[in-house]
N, C-alpha and C positions, 0 to 999 in steps of 0.2 A: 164580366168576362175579361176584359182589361185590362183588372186589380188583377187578376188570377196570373194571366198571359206576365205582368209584371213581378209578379212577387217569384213566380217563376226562374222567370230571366235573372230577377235578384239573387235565388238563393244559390242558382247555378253558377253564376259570376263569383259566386261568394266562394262559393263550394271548389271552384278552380285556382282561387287566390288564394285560398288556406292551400291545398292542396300545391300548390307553386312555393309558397313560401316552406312548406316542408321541407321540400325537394328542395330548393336552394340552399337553406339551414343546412340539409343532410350535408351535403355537395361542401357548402363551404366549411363543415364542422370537419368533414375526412380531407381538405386541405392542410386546414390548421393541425390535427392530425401527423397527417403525414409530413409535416413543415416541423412540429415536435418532436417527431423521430428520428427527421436528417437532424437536427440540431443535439438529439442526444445521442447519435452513432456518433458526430462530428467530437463533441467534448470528451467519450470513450475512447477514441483514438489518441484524439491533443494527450489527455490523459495518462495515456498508457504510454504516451513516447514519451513525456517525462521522467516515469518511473523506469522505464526503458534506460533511459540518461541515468537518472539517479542509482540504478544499477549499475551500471559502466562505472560510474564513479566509486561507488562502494567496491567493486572487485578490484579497482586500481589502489584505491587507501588499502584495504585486506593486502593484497599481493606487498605492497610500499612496508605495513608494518607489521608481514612476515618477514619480510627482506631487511628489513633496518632496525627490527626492534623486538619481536620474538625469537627469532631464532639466534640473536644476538645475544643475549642476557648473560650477564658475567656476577658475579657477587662482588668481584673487585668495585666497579663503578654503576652497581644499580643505583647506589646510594644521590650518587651525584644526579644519576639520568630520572632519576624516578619525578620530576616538576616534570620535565619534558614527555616522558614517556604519557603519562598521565593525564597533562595537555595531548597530546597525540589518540588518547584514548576517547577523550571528552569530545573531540571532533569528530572521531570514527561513530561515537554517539547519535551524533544531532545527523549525521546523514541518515543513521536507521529514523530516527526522529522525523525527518523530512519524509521519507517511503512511507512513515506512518502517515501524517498528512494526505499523502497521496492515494494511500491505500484505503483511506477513511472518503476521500472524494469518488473515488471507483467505487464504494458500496452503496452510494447513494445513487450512481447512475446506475451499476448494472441491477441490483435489488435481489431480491426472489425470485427466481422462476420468470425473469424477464427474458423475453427472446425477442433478436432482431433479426431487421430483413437482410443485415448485413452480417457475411458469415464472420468477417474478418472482427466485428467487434461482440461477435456471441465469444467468439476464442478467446479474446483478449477477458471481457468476465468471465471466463473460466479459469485463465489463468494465471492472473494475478495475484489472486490468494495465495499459489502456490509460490512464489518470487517472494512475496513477502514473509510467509512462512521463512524460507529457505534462510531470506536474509538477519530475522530475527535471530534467528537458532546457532547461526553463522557467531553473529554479534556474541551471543553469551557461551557459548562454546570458547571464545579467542577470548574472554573478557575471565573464566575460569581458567582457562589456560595462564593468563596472566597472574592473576590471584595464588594460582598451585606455585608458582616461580615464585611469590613472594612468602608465600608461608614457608617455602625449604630456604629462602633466605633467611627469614627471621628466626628458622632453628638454626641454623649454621649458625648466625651472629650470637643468636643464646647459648650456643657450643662452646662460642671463642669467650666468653662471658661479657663478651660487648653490651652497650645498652645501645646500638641502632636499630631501629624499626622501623616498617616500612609500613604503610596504612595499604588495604587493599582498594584496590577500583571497586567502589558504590554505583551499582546503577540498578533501578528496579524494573530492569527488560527479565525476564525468565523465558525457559524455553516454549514454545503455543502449538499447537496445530490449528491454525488457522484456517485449512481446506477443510478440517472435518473428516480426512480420511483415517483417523486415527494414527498416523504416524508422526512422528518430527520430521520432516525433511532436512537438512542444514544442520541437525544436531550430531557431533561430534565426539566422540569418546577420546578425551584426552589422557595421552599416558604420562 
């Protein structure tokens, strides 16, 4: 009766300590948890104020060389300007280049069909795509608009029977829809 009384007692002890140790696993598993969620709401925000920055900067370079450099364009001295303009191109570049960066780190944190408890960073994966779209489109829109200015160059100069030629700005951005709403945002029809 004894053996019974103990084996008992054994399997109830037992049966309490599995049963504890669940519940604590559970407990400490939705810590960790929720300790991985504040740390990936925290790096979508850091995140997004970056491209937030790298936005500001990209519309102050845009604004800079509409102001100093597209809307300037002369045929007298494109000749001369065209190292500089080109270098000025190549920079307006590598900022879209950086947003890519950026916007390739925001796809990794927001994902699919992820949702947070935080409204402020559901919004921000919502609309990032759309900035980066915009800014893409932005890019090759001013980058064609350049390009149209150099080919009515290089007819004029074929006109005066000049041999100067201009090479177009190379870059292999085209325009995206990156949100998927089926539009371009940021794409522009240059006249």
């Amino acid at each position: 009766m004894n053996l019974k009384r103990l084996s008992f007692a054994l399997m109830t002890i037992s049966f309490i300590l599995i049963i504890s140790g669940g519940v604590s696993s559970f407990v400490l598993g939705l810590k960790r948890d929720r300790q991985a969620t504040y740390n990936r709401v925290s790096d979508i925000n850091n995140t997004f104020e970056v491209i937030s920055t790298n936005t500001s900067v990209f519309e102050s370079v845009r604004d800079e060389l509409y102001n100093q450099v597209l809307n300037n364009l002369f045929y007298d001295t494109m000749y001369q300007e065209d190292k500089g303009i080109k270098n000025k191109l190549s920079n307006y570049e590598n900022l879209v280049d950086e947003l890519t960066r950026n916007t390739y780190e925001m796809n990794s944190l927001c994902g699919k069909n992820y949702y947070y408890p935080d409204s402020v960073a559901n919004t921000r994966c919502k609309n990032y795509k759309s900035i980066y779209e915009q800014i893409v489109n932005y890019f090759v829109s001013d980058i064609e608009l350049y390009n149209g200015h150099i080919d009515k160059y290089n007819q004029y100069q074929e006109s005066l029977g000049s041999l100067y030629r201009l090479r177009k700005y190379q870059t292999n951005k085209v325009y995206i829809d990156y949100n998927g709403d089926n539009q371009m945002d940021g794409k522009e029809e240059n006249v």
